[in-house]
N, C-alpha and C positions, 0 to 999 in steps of 0.2 A: 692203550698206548703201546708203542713199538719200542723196543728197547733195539735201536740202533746200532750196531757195536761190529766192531772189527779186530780184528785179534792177527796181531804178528809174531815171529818167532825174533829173538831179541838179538843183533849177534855183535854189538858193543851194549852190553848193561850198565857200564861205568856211567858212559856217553849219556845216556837217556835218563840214568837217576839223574845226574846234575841237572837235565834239562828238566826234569818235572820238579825237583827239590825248586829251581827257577819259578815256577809258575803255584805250586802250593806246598802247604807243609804236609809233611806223609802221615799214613795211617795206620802200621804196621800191626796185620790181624792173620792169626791163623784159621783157615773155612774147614770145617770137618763136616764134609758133601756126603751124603746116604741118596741114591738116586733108588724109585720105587717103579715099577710094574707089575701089568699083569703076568700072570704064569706063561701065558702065551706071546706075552712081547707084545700087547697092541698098541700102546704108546709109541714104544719103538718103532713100529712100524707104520706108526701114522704122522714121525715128525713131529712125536709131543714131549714132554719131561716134566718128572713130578720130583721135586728135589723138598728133602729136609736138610736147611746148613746151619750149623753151630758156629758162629764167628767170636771166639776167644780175641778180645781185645787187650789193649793195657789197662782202661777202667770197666770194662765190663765184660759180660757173657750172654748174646741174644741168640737167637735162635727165631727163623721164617721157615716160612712151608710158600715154594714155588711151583708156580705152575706155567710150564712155557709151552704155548700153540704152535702149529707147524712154523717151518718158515715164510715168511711173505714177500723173500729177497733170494732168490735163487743165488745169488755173486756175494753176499754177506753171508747168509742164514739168518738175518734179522729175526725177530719172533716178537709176538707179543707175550707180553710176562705179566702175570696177575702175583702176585705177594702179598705175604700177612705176619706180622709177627705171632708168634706162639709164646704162650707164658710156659706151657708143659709139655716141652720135648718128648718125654716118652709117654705122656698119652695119645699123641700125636703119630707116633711112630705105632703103638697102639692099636688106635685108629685105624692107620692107614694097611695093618697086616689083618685086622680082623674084616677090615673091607676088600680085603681078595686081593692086595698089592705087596709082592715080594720086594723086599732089598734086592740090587741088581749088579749093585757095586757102590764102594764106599770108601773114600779115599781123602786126603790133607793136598790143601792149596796155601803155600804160604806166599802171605798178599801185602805190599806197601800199595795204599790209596791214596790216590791224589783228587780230590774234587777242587774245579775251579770251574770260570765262566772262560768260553773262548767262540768266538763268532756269536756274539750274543746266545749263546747256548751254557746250559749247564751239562757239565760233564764230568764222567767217571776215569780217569786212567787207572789200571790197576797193573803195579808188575806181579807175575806171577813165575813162581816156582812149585812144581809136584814133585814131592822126592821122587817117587817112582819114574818119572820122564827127566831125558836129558834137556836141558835148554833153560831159559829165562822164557817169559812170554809177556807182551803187554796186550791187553784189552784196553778200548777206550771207546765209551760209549755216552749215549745219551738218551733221550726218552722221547718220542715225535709220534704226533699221529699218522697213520699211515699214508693220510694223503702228501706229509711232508716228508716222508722217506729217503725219497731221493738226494732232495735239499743235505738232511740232516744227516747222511752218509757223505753225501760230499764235504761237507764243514769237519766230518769225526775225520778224513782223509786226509783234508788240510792241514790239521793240527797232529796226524799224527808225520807228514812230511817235514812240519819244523819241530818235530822230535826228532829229527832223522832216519826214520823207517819208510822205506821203499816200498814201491806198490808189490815187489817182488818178495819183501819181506812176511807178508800178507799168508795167511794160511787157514782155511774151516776146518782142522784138525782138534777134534775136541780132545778135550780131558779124559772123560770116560773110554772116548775111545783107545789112547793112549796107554793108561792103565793098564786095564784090561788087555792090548795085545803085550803091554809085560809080566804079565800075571801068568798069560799062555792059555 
């Protein structure tokens, strides 16, 4: 599956909490992201992502190990995402250092979630803030195979224009990336 998703930069957050508080009740989790490569960056440089995140919630603490494939959306960066939950974070992290994958950067995403149904789809909004970066940001995503891509980018579109986020508003500026050029 494709995990469909678009991401804007927020610039009424007031505005958009109401309208998502409107459509689902929130999920307010902090992500403590650990992003892994090789020493030589081949991930990086092949459009891949190997992530360990800790999502501290109000009734729990989980922890996945993701792995996202190039992109398949040159105008999104869509990507396919394989996930698994993990019962032992640091054997994992373990793991993934005695198999020849460095931490590369590692960083906090504080996240309210909204999952609901919208174009007959099920969907992710997430607001997001990284202390290190200035801004708010929403993602809003969903899950399609990639022959319905298209479709399924259009409908994330839709619903986030009666959020009121503009096509302008629209940005592939990652996280990592971010970070990092504040880090220096």
């Amino acid at each position: 599956m494709i995990e469909a998703e678009l991401k804007a930069r927020v610039h009424m957050p007031e505005s958009v909490l109401r309208a998502l508080d409107d459509r689902a009740a929130a999920r307010a989790e902090v992500y403590q992201d650990t992003y892994y490569d090789r020493p030589d960056r081949v991930l990086e440089k092949a459009d891949q992502e190997l992530r360990v995140r800790t999502v501290h919630g109000p009734d729990d603490t989980r922890t996945v190990l993701t792995y996202k494939g190039a992109a398949v959306d040159a105008e999104s960066g869509s990507k396919p995402e394989h996930e698994t939950r993990v019962e032992d974070p640091e054997a994992v992290h373990a793991m993934l250092r005695g198999l020849g994958y460095v931490p590369v950067i590692a960083f906090e995403k504080r996240c309210r979630n909204y999952a609901f149904t919208a174009r007959g789809r099920q969907m992710l909004a997430t607001l997001v803030r990284v202390p290190e970066v200035d801004g708010t940001f929403l993602e809003l995503e969903t899950l399609a195979p990639e022959a319905d891509l298209a479709a399924a980018l259009s409908d994330v579109r839709a619903v986030l224009a009666e959020l009121g986020i503009a096509d302008g508003d629209l940005t592939r500026e990652t996280y990592t990336g971010a970070v990092a050029a504040q880090r220096g």
